[in-house]
N, C-alpha and C positions, 0 to 999 in steps of 0.2 A: 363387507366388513363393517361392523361397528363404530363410532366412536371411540369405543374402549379400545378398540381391538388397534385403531389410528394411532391414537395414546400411546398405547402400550410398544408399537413397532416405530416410532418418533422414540422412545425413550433406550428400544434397544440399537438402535443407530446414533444416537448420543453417546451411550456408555460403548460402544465402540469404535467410535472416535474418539474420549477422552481417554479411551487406554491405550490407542494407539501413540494418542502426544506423548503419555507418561512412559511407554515403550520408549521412542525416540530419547526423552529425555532422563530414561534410566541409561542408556546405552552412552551418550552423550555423557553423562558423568562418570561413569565407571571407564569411559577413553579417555578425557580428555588429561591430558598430564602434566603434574608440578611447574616443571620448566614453561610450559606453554604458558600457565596462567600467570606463571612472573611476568612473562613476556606483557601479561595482557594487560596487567598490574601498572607495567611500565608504560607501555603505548597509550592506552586511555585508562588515566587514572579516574576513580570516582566509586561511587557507593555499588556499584553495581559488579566491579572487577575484583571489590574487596570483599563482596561478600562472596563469591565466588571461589576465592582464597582460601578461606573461612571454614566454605564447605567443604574443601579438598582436604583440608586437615581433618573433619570427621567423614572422609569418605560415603563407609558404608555404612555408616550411621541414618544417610539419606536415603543412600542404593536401595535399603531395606524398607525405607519407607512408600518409596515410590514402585517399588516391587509389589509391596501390598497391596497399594493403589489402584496401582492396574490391575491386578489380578481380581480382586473384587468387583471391578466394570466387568471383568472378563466373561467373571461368571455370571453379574446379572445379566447380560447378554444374553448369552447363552441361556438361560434360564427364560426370559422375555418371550424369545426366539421357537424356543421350545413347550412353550405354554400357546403359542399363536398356531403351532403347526398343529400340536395334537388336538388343542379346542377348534380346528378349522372344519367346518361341517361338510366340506368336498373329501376329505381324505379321514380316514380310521383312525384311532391312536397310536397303532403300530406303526401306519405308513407315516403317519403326521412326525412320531418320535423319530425312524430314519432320515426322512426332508429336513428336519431341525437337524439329525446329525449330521445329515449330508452340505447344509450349507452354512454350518460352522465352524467344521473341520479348516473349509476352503477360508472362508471369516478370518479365524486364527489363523492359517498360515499367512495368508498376504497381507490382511490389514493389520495385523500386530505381529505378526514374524518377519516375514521379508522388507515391507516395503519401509515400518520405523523404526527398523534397527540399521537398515543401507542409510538411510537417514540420518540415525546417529553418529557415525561414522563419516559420513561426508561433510557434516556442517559439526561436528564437534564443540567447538567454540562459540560457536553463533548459541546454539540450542544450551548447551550449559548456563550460558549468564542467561536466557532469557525464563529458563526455569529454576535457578538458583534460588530466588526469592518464594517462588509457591512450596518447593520442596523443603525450604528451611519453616513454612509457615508450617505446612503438614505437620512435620517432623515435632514442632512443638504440640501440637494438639493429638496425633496418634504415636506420637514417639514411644510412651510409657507403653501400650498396647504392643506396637511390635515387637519390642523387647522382650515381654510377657511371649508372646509366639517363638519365637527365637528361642528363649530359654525351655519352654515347652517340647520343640523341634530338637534341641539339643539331646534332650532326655532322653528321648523316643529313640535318637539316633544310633545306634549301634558304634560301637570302635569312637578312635578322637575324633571319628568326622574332620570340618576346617577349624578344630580348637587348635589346631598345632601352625593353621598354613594351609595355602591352597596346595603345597608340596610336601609331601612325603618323604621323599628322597630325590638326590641329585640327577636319578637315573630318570624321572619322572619330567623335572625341568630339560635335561637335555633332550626327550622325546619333543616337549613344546617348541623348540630351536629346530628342532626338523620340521616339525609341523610347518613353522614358520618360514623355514628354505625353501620346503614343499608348495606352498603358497605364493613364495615369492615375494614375502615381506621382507625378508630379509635375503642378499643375498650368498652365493655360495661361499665367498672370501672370511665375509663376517660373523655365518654361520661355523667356518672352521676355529676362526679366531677365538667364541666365543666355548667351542668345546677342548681347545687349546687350555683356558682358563680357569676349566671346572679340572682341566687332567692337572695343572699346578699342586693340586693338592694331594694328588695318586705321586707326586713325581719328586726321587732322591736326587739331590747333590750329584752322587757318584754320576746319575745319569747327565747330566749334562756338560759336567765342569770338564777344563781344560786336564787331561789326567799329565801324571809328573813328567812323564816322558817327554811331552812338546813341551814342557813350560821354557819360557824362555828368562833365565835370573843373572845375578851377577855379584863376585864377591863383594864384600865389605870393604875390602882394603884398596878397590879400584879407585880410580880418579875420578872429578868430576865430569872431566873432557872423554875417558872410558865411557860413563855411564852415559852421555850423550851422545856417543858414537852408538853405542850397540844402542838407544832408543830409535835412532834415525835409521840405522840400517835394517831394523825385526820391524819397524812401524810401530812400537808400541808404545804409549805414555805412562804406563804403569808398570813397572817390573819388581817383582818380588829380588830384595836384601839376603843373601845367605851368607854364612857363618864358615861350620865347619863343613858343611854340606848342603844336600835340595831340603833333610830332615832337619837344619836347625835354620830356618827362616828369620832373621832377624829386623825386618822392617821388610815397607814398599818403598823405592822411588817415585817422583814424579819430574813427568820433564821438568815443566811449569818451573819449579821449586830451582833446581838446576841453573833452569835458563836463567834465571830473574838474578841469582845468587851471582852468575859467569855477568852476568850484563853490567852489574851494578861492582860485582870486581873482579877483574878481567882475569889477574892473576891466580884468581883461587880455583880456576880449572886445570891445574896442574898442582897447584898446591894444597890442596883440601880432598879428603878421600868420601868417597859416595854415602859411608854410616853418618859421619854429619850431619845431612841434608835428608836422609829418610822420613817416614814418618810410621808411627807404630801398626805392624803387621793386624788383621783384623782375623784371625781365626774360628774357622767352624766345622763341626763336625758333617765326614761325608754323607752320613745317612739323614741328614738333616731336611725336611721337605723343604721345596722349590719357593714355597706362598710363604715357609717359615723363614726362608732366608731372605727373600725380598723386603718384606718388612722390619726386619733385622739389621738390613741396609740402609733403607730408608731411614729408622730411628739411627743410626751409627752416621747417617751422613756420607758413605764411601762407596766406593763402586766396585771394590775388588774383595776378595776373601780367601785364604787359606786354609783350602780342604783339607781335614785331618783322618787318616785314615781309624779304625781301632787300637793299632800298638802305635801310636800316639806319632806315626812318621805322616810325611807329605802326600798327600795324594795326590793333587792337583792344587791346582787353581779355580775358582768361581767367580765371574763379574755380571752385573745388571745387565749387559748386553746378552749374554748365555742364558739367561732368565727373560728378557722380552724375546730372543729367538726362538724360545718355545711357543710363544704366543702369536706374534708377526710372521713368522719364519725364518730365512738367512738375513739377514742382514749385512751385508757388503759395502767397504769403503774403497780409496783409493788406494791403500794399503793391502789390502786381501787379494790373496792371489790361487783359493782354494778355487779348484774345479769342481760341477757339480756333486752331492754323495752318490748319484748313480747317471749314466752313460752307455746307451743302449746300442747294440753294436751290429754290425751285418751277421746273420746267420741264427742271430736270435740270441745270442748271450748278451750278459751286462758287464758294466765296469763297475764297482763297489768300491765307494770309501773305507779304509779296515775300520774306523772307525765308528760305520754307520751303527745305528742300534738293530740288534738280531732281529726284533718283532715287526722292525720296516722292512729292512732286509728281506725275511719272511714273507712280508706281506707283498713284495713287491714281485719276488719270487713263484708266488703262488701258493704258498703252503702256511699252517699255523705251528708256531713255535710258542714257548712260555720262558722268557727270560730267568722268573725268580726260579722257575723249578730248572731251568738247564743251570742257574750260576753264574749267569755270563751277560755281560752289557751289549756287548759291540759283535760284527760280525767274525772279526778277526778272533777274540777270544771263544766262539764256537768253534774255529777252527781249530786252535790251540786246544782248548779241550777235549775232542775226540783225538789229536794226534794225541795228547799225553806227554806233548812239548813244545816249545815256544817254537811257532812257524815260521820258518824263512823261505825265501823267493825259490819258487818250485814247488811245492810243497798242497798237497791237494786232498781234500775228502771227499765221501760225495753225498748228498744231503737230498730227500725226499726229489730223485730224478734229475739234481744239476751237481756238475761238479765244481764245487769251489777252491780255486787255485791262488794262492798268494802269490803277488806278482810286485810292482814296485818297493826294492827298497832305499831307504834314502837316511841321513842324518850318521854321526858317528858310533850311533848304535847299530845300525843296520836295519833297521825297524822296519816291517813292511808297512805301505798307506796305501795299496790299492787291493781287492780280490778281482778277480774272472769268474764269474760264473756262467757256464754253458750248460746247455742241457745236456743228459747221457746220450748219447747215439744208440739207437738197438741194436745189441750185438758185438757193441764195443766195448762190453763191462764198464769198471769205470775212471775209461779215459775220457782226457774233456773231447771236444767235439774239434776244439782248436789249436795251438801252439802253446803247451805252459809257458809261464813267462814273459808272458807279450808286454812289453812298456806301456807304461800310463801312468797318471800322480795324479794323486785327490791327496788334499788334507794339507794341513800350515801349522807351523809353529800358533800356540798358543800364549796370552798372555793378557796384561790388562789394559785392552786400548780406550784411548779418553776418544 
């Protein structure tokens, strides 16, 4: 080899180490995150953590620079590499051009794919401040250029491309959450939490909230020492105010309110009636989303709300705790006395809360159901709605292979709160597999507990 030929292969193992740093430290700023570099801000303060700050506010204003960066080593490389093999007077231009392909391919992937992007990733922090300042200097001297490219690229590009976001739709983000459970970055818990979050916004009122049946209220004309009796014996610190009935709501109580009132004068618990001491009811309509009500709350200040059905009567009840259960899941005090919503049994059937939602129910079941197109929330109202009349204890249909039987009822309506579902027996049409009727209780009064 030559002098030149020394030259020239010094100069393509340079430009592939300096693309491999700007690898590392394009990866390195595009992880590292807001919060950390407060942290960093804070721990060692000085010119170097601030400017770091700096560049986190224009992101990929740098990303984009040091992407060019590198890319351009990338290629004189490559180029250097493949000028040395095909001028090599041992090998032809054919074979020479393969040998370059062949030992840049490997080039690329390990010294600028694998080994400085694991790099970036592992030392995050470290690598970002320590090229925070070269990539802010680039950025001023090729800044105008890349932009020119970018807008170029944009043109060429077909569709909004990332004019809009690196996401399209929420269906797109929630595949990245799997991706990420898949990996292992995130675990299963938080992955559910976080697809819990994105359904906030698929998800009505009616589906969650306490419906009128369990609500637990109390008239107007009751006492103070009434209202604190039934809070203490339902558990509940909030109880909706009625009038002439569940349809004319006229305030919430609150213990709190109560207590403080009875402490400070002893006597006004027998002589002061519960409307006194209410505070004004907070009304929402059932069909109202789950993300719209929360926030609704939040701006309102209160934790409880009054579902309204369309002809303008009670539907339920709605509290923030019903709204994070969607997200967290059950959440249980010392007060709650609900049994799991399903209860899996010898012989292969389950115990079902009536309350459960059909699409779990369903799923849990084996089979796919569609709520909006059947009409129905809960598993009890599938019931109801094939029989063609409100289901009492006994009472049974049979649904893609199981029979579902209403079984506990309880409360002075008679309401049922539990289904049986067994599978059919072959040969036994459709009788359940077990005993209709069999005892069990899922489900509790509802209401607004603090």
């Amino acid at each position: 080899m030559s002098d030149l030929d020394w030259t020239l292969l010094a100069l393509a193992i340079a430009a592939v180490l300096l693309a491999g740093l700007l690898v590392a430290a394009e990866t390195a700023i595009g992880r590292v995150s807001r919060s950390r570099v407060e942290e960093l801000v804070r721990e060692r303060p000085g010119k170097a953590t601030e400017r770091l700050r700096d560049l986190i506010e224009e992101r990929a204003r740098y990303v984009n620079v040091v992407l060019f960066l590198h890319t351009t080593f990338a290629v004189a490389a490559t180029a250097l590499v493949t000028y040395l093999c095909v001028e090599a007077p041992a090998w032809g231009p054919l074979a020479g051009l393969g040998i370059a392909l062949a030992i840049m391919t490997v080039v690329m992937f390990v010294a600028l794919g694998v080994a400085p992007r694991t790099l970036g990733r592992q030392h995050a922090d470290v690598i970002a401040l320590r090229s925070a300042k070269f990539a802010m200097m680039a950025a001023a001297v090729l800044g105008p250029l890349v932009s020119l490219l970018i807008l170029v690229g944009n043109a060429l590009t077909p569709g909004r491309g990332y004019r809009e976001g690196p996401f399209s739709s929420t269906a797109e983000l929630r595949e990245l959450v799997d991706l990420a459970e898949a990996d292992q970055v995130i675990d299963d818990e938080d992955a559910a939490m976080l697809h819990s979050v994105f359904e906030l916004g698929d998800t009505r009122v009616r589906e969650v909230m306490v419906p009128r049946t369990e609500m637990v209220w109390i008239e107007r004309h009751k006492t103070l020492r009434q209202a604190m009796s039934l809070a203490l014996r339902s558990g509940y610190s909030r109880i909706p105010v009625i009038g002439e009935g569940p349809d004319d709501v006229v305030g919430v109580f609150y213990l709190k309110d109560v207590v403080r009132r009875i402490f400070e004068h002893r006597e006004a618990e027998h002589a002061e009636r519960i409307d006194s001491r209410m505070r004004p009811a907070t009304f929402v309509p059932d069909s109202m989303l789950v993300d719209d009500l929360l926030r609704d709350l939040q701006s309102r200040r209160v934790h409880i709300a009054i579902a309204i059905d369309e002809y303008g009567g009670t539907a339920g009840l709605v509290t923030i705790e019903d709204v994070l259960e969607e997200i967290v899941g059950e959440i249980t005090d010392e007060y709650d006395t609900e049994l799991p919503e399903s209860e899996r049994l010898a012989g292969g059937g389950l115990r079902l809360s009536a309350r459960m939602h059909v699409e779990d129910a369903a799923e849990l079941l084996g089979f796919d159901i569609d709520a909006d197109e059947e009409g129905v929330d809960t598993i009890a109202g599938l019931i109801a709605k094939r029989l063609g009349k409100v289901a009492v204890p006994g009472t049974s249909i049979t649904e893609h292979g199981w029979v579902l039987t209403a079984e506990q009822a309880a409360g002075r309506r008679n309401r049922v709160t539990t289904i049986l579902a067994e599978p059919v027996v072959p040969g036994a049409g459709a009788e359940p597999a077990g005993i209709p009727g069999a005892t069990g209780s899922a489900g509790a009064n509802g209401g607004g507990r603090g």
